[in-house]
N, CA, C and O atoms as a Maestro MAE file, in Angstrom:
{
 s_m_m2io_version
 :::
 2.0.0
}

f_m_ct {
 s_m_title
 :::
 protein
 m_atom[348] {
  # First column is atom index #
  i_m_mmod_type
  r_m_x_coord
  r_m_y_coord
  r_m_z_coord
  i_m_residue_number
  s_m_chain_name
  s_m_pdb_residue_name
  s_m_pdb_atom_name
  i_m_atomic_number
  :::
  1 25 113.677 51.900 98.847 1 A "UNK " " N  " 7
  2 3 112.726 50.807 98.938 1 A "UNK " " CA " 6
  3 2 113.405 49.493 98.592 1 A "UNK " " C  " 6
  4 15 114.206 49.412 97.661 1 A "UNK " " O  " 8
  5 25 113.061 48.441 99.379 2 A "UNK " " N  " 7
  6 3 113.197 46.952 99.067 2 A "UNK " " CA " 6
  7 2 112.248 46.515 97.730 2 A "UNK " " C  " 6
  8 15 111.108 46.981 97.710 2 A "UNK " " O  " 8
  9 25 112.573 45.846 96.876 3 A "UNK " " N  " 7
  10 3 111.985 45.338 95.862 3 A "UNK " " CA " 6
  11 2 112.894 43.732 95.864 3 A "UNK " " C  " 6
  12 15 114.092 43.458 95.792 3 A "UNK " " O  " 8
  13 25 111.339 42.706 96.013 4 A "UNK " " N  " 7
  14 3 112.198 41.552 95.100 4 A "UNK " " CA " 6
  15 2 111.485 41.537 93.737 4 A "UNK " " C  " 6
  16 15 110.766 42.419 93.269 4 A "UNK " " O  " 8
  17 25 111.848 40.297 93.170 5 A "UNK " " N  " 7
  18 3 110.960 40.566 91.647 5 A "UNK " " CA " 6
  19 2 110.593 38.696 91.340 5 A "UNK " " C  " 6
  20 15 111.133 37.638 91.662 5 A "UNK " " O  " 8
  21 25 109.721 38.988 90.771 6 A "UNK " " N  " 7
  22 3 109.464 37.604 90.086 6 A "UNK " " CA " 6
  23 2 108.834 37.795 88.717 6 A "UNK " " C  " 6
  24 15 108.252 38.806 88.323 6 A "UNK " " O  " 8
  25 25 109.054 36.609 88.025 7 A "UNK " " N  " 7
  26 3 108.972 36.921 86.607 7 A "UNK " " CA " 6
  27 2 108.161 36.064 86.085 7 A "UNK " " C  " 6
  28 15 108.864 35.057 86.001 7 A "UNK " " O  " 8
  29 25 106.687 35.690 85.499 8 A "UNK " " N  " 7
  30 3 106.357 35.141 84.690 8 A "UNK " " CA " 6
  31 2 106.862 35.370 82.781 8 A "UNK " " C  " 6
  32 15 107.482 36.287 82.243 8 A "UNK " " O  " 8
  33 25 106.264 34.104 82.209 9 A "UNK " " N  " 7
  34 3 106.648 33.963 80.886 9 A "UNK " " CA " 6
  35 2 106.079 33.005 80.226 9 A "UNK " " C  " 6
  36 15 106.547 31.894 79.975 9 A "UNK " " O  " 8
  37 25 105.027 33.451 79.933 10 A "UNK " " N  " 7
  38 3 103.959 32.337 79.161 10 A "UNK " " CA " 6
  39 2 104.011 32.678 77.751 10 A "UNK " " C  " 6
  40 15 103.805 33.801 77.290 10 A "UNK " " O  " 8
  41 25 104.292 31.664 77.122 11 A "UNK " " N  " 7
  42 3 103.999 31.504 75.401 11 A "UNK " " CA " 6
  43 2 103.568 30.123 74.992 11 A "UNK " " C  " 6
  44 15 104.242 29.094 75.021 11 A "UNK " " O  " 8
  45 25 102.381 30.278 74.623 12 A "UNK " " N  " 7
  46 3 101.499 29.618 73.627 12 A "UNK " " CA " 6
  47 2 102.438 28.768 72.415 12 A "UNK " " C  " 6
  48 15 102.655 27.570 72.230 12 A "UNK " " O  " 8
  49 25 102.735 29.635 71.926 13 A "UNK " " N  " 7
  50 3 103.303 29.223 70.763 13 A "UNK " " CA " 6
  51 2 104.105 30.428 70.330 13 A "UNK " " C  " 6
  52 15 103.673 31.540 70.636 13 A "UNK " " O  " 8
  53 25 105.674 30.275 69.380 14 A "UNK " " N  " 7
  54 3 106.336 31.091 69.571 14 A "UNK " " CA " 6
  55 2 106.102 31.127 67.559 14 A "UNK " " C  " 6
  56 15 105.851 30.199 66.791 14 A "UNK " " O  " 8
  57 25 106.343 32.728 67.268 15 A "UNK " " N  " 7
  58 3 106.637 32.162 65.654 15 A "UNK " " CA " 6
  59 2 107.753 32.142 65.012 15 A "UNK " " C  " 6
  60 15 108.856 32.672 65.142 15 A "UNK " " O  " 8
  61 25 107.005 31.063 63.926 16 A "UNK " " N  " 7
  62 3 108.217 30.561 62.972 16 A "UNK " " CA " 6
  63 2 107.600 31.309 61.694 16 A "UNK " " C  " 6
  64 15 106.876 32.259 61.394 16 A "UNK " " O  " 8
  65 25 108.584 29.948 60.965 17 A "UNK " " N  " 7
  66 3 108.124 30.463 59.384 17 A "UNK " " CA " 6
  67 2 106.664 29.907 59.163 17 A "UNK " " C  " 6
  68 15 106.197 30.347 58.113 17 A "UNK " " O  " 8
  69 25 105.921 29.180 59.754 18 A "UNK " " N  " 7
  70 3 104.600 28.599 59.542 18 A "UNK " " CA " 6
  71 2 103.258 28.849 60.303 18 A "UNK " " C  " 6
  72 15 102.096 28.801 59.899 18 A "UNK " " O  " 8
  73 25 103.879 29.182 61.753 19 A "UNK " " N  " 7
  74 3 102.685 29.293 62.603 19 A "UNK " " CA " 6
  75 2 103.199 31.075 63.211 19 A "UNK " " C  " 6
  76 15 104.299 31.625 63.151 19 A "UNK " " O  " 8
  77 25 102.087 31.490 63.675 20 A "UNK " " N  " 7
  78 3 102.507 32.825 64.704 20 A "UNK " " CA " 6
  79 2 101.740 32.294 65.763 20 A "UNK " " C  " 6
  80 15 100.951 31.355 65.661 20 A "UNK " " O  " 8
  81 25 102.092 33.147 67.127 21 A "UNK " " N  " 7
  82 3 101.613 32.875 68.278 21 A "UNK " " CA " 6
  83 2 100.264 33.589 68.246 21 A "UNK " " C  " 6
  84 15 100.037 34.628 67.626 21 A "UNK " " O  " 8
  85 25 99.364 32.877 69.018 22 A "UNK " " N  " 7
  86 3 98.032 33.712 69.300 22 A "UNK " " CA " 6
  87 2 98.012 34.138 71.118 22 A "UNK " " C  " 6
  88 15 96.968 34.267 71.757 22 A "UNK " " O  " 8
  89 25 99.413 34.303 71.698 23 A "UNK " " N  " 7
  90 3 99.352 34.471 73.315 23 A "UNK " " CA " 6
  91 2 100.762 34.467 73.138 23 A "UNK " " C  " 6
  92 15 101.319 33.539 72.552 23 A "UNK " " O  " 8
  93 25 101.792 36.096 73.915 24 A "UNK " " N  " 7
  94 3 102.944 35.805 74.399 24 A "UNK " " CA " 6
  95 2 102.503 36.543 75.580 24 A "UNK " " C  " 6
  96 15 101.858 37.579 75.418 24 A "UNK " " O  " 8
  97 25 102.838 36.036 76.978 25 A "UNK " " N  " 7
  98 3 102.667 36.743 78.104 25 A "UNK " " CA " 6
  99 2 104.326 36.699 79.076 25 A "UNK " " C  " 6
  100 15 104.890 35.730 79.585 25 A "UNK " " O  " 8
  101 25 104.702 38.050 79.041 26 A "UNK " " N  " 7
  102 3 105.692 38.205 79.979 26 A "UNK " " CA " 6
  103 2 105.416 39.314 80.681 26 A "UNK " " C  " 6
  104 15 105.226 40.405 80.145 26 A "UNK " " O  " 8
  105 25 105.377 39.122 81.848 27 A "UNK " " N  " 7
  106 3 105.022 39.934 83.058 27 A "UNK " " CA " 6
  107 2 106.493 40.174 84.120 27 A "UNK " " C  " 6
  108 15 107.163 39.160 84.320 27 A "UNK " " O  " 8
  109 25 106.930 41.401 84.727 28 A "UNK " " N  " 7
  110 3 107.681 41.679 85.585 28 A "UNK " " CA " 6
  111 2 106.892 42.139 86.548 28 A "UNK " " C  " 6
  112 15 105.860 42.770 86.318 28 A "UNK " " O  " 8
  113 25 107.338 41.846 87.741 29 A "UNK " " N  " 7
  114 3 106.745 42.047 89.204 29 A "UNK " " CA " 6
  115 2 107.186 42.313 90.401 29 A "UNK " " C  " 6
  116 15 107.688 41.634 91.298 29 A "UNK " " O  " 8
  117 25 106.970 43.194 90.295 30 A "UNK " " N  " 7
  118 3 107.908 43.706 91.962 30 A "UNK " " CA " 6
  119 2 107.343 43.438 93.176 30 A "UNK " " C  " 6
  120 15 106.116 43.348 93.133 30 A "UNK " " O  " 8
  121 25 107.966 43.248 94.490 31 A "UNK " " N  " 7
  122 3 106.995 43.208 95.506 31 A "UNK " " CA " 6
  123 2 107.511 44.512 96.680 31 A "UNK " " C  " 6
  124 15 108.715 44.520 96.938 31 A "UNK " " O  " 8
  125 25 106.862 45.294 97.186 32 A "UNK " " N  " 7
  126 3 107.267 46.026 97.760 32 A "UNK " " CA " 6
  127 2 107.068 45.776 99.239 32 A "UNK " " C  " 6
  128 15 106.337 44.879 99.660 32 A "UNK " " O  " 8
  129 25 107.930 46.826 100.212 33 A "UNK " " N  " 7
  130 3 107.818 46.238 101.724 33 A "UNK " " CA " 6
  131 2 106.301 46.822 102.240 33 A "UNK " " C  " 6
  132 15 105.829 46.394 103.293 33 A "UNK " " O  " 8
  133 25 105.661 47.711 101.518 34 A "UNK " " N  " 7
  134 3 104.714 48.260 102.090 34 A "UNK " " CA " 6
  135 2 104.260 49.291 100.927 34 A "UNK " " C  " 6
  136 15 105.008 49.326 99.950 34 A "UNK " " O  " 8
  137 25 102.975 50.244 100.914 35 A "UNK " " N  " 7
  138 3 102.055 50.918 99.370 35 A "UNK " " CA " 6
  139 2 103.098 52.113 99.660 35 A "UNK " " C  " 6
  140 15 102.783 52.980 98.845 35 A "UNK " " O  " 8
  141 25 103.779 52.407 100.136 36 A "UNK " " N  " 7
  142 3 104.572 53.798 100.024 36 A "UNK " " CA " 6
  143 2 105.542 53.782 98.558 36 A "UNK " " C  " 6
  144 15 106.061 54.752 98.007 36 A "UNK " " O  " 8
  145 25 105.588 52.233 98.120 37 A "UNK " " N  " 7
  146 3 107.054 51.655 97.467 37 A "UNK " " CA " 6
  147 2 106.325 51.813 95.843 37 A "UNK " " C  " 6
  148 15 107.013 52.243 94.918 37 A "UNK " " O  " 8
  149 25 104.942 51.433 95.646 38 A "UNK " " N  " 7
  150 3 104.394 51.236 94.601 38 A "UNK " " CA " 6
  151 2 104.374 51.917 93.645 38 A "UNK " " C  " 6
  152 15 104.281 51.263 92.606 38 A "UNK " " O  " 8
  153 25 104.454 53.759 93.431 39 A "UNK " " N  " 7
  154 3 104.753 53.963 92.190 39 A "UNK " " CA " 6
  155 2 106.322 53.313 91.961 39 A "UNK " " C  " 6
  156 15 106.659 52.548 91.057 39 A "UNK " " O  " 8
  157 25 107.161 53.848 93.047 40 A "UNK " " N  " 7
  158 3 108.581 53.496 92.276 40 A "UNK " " CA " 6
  159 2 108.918 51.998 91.540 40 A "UNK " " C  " 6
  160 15 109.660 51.874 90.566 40 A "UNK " " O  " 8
  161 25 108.288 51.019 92.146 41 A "UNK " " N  " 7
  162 3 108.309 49.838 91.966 41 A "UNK " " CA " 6
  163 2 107.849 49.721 90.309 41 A "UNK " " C  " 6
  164 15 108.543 49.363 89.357 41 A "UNK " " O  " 8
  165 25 106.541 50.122 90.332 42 A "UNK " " N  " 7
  166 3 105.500 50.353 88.834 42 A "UNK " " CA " 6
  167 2 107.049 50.856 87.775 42 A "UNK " " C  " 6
  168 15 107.427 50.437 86.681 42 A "UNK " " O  " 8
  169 25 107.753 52.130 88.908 43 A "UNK " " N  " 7
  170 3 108.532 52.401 87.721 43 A "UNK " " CA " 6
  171 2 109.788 51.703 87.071 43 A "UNK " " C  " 6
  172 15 110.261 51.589 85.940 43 A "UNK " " O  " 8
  173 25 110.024 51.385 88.062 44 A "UNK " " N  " 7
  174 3 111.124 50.824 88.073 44 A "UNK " " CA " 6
  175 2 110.886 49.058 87.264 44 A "UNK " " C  " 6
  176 15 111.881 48.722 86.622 44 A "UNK " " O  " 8
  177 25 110.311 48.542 87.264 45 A "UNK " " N  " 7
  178 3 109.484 47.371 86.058 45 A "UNK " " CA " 6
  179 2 109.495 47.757 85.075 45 A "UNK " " C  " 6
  180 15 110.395 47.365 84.333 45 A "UNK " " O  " 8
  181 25 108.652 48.575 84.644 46 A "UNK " " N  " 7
  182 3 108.661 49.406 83.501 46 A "UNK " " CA " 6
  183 2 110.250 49.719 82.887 46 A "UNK " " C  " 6
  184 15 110.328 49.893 81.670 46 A "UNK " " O  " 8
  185 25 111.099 49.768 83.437 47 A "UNK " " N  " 7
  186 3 112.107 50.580 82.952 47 A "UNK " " CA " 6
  187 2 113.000 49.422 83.106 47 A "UNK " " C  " 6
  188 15 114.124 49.861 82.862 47 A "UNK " " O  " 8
  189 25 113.082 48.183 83.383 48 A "UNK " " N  " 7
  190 3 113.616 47.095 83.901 48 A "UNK " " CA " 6
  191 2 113.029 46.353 82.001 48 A "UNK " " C  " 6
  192 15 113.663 45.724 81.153 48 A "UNK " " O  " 8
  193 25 112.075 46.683 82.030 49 A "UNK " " N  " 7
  194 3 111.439 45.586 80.752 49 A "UNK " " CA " 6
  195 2 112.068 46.519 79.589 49 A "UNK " " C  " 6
  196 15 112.665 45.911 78.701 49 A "UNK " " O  " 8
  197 25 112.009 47.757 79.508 50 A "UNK " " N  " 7
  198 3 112.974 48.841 78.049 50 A "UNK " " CA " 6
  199 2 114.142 48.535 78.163 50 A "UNK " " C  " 6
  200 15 114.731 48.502 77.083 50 A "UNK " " O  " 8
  201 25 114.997 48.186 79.412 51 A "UNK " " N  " 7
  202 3 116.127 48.337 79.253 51 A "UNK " " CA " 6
  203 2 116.950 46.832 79.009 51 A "UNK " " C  " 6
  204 15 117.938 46.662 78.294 51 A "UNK " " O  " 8
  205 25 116.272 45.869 79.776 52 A "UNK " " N  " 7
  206 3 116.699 44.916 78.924 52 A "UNK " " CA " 6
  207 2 115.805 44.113 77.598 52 A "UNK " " C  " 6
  208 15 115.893 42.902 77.400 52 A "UNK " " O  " 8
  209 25 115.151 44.829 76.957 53 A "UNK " " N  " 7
  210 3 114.521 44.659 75.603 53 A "UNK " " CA " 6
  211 2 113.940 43.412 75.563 53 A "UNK " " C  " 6
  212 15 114.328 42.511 74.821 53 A "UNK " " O  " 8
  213 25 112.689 43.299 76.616 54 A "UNK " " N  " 7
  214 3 112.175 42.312 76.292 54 A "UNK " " CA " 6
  215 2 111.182 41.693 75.231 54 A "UNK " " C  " 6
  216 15 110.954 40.597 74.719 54 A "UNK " " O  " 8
  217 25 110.673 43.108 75.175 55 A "UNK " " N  " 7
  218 3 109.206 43.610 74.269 55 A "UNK " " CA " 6
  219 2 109.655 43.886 73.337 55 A "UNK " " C  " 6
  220 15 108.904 44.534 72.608 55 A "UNK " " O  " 8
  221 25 111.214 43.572 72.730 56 A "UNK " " N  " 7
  222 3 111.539 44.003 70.999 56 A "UNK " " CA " 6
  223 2 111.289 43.287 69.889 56 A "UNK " " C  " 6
  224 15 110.950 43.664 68.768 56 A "UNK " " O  " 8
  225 25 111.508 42.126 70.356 57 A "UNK " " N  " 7
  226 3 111.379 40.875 69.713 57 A "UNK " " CA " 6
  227 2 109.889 41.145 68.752 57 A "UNK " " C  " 6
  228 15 109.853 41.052 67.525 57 A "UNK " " O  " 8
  229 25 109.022 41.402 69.404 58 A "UNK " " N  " 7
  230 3 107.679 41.444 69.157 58 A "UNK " " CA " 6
  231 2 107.035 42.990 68.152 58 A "UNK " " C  " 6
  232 15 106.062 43.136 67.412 58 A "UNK " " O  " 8
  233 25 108.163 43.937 68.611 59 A "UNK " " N  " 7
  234 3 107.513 45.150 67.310 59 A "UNK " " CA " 6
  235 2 107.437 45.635 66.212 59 A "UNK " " C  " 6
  236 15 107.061 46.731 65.797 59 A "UNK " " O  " 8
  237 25 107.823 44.738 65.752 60 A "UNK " " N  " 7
  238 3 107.777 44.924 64.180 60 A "UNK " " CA " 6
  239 2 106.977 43.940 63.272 60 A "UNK " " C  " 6
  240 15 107.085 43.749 62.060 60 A "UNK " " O  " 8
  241 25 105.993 43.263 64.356 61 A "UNK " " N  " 7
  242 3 104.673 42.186 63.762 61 A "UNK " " CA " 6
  243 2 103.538 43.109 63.447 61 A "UNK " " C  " 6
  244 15 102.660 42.478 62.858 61 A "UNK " " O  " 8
  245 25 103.239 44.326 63.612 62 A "UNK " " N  " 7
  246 3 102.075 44.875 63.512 62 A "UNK " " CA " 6
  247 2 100.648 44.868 64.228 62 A "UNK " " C  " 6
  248 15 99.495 45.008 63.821 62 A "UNK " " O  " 8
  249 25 101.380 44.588 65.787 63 A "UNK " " N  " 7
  250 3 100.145 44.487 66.333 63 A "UNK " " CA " 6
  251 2 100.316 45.088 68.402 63 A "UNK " " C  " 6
  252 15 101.325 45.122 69.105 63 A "UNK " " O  " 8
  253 25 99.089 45.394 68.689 64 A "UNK " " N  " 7
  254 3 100.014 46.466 69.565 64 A "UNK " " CA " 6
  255 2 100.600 45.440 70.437 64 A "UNK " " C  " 6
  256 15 100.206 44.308 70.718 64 A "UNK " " O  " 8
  257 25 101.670 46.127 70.810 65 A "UNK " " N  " 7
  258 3 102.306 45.647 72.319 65 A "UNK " " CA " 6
  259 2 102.736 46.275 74.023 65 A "UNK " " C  " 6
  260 15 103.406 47.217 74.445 65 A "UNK " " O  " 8
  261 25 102.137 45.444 74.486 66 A "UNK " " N  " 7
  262 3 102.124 46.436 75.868 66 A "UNK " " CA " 6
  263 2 102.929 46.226 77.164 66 A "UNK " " C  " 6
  264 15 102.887 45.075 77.597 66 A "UNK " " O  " 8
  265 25 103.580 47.025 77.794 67 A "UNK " " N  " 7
  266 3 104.478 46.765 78.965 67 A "UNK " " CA " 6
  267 2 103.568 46.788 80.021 67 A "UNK " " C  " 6
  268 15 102.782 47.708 80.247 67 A "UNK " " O  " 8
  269 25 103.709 45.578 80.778 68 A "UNK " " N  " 7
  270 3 102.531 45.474 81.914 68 A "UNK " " CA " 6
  271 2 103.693 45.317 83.335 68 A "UNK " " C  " 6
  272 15 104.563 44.488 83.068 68 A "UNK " " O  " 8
  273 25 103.833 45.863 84.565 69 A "UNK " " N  " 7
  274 3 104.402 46.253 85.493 69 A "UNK " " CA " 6
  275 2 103.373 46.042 86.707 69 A "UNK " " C  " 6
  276 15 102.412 46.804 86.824 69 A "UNK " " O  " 8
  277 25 103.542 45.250 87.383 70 A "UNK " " N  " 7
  278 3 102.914 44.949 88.850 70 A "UNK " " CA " 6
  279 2 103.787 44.959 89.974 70 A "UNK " " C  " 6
  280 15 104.928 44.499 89.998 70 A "UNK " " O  " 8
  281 25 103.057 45.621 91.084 71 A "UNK " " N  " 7
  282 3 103.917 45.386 92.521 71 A "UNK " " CA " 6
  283 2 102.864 45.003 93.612 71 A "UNK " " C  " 6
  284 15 101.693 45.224 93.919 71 A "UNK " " O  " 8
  285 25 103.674 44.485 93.911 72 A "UNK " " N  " 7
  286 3 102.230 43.564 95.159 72 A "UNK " " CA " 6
  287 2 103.234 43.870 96.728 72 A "UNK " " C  " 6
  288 15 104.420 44.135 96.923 72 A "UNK " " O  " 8
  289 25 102.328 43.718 97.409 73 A "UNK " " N  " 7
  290 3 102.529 44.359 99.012 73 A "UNK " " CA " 6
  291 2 102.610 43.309 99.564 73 A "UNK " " C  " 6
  292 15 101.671 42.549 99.801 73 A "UNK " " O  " 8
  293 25 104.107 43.101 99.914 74 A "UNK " " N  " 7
  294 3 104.719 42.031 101.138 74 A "UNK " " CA " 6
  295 2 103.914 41.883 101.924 74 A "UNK " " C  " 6
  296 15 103.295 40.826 102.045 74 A "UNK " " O  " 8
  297 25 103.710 43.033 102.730 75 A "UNK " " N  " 7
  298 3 102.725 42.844 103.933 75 A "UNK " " CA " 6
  299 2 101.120 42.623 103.541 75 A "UNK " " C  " 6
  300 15 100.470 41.736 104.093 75 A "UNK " " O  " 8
  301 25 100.497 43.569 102.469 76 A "UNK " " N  " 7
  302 3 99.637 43.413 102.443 76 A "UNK " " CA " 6
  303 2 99.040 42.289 101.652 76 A "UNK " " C  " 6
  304 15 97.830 42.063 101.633 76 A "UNK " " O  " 8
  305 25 99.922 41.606 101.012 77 A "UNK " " N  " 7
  306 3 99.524 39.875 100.396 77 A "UNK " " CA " 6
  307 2 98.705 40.471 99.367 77 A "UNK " " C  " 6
  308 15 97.647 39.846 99.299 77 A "UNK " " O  " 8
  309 25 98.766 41.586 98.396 78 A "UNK " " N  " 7
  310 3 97.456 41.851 97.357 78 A "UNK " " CA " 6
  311 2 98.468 42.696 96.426 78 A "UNK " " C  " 6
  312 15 99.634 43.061 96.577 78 A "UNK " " O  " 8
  313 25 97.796 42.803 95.701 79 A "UNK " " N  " 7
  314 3 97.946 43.841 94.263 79 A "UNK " " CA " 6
  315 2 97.857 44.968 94.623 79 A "UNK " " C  " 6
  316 15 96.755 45.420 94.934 79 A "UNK " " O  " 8
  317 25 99.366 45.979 94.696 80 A "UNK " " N  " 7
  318 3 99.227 47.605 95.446 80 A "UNK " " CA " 6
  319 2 98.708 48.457 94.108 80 A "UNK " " C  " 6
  320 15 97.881 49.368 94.082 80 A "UNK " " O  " 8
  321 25 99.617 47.743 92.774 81 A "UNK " " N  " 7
  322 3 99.088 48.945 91.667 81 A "UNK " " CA " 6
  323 2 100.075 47.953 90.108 81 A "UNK " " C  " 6
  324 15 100.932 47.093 90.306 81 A "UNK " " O  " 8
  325 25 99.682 48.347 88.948 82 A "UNK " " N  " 7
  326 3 99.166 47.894 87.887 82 A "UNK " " CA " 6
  327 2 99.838 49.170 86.810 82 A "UNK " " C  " 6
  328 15 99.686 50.362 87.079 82 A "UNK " " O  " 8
  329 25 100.544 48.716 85.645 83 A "UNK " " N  " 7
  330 3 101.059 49.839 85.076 83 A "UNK " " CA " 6
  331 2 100.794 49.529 83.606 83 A "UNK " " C  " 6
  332 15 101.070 48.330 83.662 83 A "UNK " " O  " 8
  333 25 100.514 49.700 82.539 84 A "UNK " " N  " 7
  334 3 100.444 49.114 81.327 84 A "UNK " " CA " 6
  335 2 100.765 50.512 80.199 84 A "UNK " " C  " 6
  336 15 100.151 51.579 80.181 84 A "UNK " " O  " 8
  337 25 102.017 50.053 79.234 85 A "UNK " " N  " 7
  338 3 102.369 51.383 78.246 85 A "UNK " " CA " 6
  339 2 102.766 50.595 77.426 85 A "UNK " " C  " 6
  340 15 103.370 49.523 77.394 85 A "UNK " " O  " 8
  341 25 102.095 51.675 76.407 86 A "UNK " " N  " 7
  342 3 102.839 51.319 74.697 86 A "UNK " " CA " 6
  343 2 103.781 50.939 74.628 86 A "UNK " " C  " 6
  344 15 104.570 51.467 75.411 86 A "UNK " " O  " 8
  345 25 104.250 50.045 73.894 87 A "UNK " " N  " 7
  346 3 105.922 50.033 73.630 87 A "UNK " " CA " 6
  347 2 106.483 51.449 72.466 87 A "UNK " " C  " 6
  348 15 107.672 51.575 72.175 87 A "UNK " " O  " 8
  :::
 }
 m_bond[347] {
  # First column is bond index #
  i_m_from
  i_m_to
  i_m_order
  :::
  1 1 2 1
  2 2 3 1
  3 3 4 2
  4 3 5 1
  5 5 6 1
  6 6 7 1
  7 7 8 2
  8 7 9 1
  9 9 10 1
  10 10 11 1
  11 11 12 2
  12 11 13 1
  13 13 14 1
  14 14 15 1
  15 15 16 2
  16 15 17 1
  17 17 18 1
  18 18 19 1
  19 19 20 2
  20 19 21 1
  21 21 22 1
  22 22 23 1
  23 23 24 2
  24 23 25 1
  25 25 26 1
  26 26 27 1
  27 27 28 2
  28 27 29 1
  29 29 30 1
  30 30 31 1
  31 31 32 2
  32 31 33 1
  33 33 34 1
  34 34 35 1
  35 35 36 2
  36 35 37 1
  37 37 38 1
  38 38 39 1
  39 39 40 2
  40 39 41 1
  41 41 42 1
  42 42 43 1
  43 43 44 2
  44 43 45 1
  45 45 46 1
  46 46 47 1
  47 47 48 2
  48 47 49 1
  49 49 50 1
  50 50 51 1
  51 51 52 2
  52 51 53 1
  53 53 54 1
  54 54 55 1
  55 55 56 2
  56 55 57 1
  57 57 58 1
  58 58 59 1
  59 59 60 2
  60 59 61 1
  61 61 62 1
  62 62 63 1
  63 63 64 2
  64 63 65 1
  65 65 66 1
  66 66 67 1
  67 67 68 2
  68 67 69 1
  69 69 70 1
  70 70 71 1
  71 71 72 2
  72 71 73 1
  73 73 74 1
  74 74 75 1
  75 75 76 2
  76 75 77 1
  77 77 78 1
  78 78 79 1
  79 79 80 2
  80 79 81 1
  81 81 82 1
  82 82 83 1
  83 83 84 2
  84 83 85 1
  85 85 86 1
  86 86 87 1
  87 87 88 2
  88 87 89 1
  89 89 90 1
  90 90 91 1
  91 91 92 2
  92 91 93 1
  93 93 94 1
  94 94 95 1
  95 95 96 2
  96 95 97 1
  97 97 98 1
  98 98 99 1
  99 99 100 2
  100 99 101 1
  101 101 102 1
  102 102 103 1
  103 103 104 2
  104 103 105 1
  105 105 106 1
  106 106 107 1
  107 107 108 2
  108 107 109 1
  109 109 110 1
  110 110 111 1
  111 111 112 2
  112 111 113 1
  113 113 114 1
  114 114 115 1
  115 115 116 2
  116 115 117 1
  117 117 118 1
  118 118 119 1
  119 119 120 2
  120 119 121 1
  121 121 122 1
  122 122 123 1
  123 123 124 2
  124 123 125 1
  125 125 126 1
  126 126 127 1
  127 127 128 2
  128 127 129 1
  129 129 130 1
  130 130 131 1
  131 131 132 2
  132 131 133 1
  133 133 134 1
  134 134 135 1
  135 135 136 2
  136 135 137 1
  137 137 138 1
  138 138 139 1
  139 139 140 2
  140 139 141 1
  141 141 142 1
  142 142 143 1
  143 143 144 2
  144 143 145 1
  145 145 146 1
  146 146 147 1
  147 147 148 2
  148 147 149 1
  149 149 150 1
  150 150 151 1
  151 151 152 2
  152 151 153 1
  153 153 154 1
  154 154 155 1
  155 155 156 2
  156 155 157 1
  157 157 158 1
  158 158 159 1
  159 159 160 2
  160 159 161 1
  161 161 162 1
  162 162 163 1
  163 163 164 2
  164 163 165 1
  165 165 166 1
  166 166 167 1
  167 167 168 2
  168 167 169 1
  169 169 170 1
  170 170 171 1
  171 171 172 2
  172 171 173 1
  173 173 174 1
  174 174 175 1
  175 175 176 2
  176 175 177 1
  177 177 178 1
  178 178 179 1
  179 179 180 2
  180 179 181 1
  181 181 182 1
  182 182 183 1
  183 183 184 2
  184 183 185 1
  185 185 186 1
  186 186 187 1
  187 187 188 2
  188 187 189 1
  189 189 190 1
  190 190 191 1
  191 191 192 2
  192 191 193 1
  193 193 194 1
  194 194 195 1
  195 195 196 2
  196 195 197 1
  197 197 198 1
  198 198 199 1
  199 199 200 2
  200 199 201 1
  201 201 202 1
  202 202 203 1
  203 203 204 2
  204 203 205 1
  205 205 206 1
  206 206 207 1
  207 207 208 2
  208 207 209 1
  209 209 210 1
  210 210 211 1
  211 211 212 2
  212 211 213 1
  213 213 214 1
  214 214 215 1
  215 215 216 2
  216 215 217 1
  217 217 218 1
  218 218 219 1
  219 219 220 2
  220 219 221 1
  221 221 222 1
  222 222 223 1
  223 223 224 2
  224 223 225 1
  225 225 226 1
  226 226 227 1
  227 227 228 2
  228 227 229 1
  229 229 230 1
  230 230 231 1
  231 231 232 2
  232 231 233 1
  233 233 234 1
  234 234 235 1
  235 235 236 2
  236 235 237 1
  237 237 238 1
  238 238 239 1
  239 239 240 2
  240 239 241 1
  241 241 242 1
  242 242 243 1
  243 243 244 2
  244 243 245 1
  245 245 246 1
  246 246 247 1
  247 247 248 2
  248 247 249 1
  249 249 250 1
  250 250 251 1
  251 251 252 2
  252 251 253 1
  253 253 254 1
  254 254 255 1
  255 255 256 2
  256 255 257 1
  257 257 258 1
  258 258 259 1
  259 259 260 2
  260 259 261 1
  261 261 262 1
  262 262 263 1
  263 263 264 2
  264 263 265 1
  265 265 266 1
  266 266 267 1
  267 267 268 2
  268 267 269 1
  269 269 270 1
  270 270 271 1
  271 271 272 2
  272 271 273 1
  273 273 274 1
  274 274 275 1
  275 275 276 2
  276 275 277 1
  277 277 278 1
  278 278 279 1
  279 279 280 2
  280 279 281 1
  281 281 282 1
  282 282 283 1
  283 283 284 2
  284 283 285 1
  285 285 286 1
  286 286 287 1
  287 287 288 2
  288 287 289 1
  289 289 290 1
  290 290 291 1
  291 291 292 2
  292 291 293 1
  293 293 294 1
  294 294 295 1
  295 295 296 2
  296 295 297 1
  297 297 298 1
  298 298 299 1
  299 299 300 2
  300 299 301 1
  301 301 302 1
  302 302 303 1
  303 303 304 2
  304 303 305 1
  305 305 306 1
  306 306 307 1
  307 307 308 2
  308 307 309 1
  309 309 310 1
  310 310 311 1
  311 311 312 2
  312 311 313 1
  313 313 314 1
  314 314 315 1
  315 315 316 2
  316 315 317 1
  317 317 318 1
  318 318 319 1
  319 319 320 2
  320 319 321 1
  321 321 322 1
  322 322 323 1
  323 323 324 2
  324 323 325 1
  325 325 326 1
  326 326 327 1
  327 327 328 2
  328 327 329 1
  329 329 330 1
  330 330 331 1
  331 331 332 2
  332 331 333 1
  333 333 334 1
  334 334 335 1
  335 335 336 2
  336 335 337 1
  337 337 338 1
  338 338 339 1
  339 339 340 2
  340 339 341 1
  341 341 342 1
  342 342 343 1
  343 343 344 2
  344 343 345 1
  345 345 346 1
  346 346 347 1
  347 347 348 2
  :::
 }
}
């Protein structure tokens, strides 16, 4: 399968010694050529965000954190499928 990727990265506010964030959003996103591609895609995000440790930074605050994985359909211009796991 073809996969490109695009990456959002939204933070609110990052913490220091004074403030904590109330919003970190980082999202990985695959786009596939067509719905045949979508679990691998789902997986392959997923395993793209563990392996380069994006979600580490964040586990040892005490609060949950979740790997969120999207692939959207070249052709079909929409949302094929949606993945979300514990860290």
């Amino acid at each position: 399968m073809n996969f490109s990727t695009k990456q959002v990265d939204l933070r609110m506010e990052e913490a220091s010694s004074r403030v904590r964030s109330d919003m970190v959003l980082m999202l990985e996103f695959k786009m596939a050529e067509d719905d045949a591609g979508t679990e691998e895609g789902l997986d392959s995000a997923i395993a793209q965000i563990r392996k380069k440790g994006y979600a580490e930074k964040y586990r040892g605050r005490g609060e949950p954190v979740h790997l969120i994985s999207m692939v959207f359909g070249k052709k079909e211009r929409n949302l094929l499928g949606i993945r979300s796991e514990p860290l």
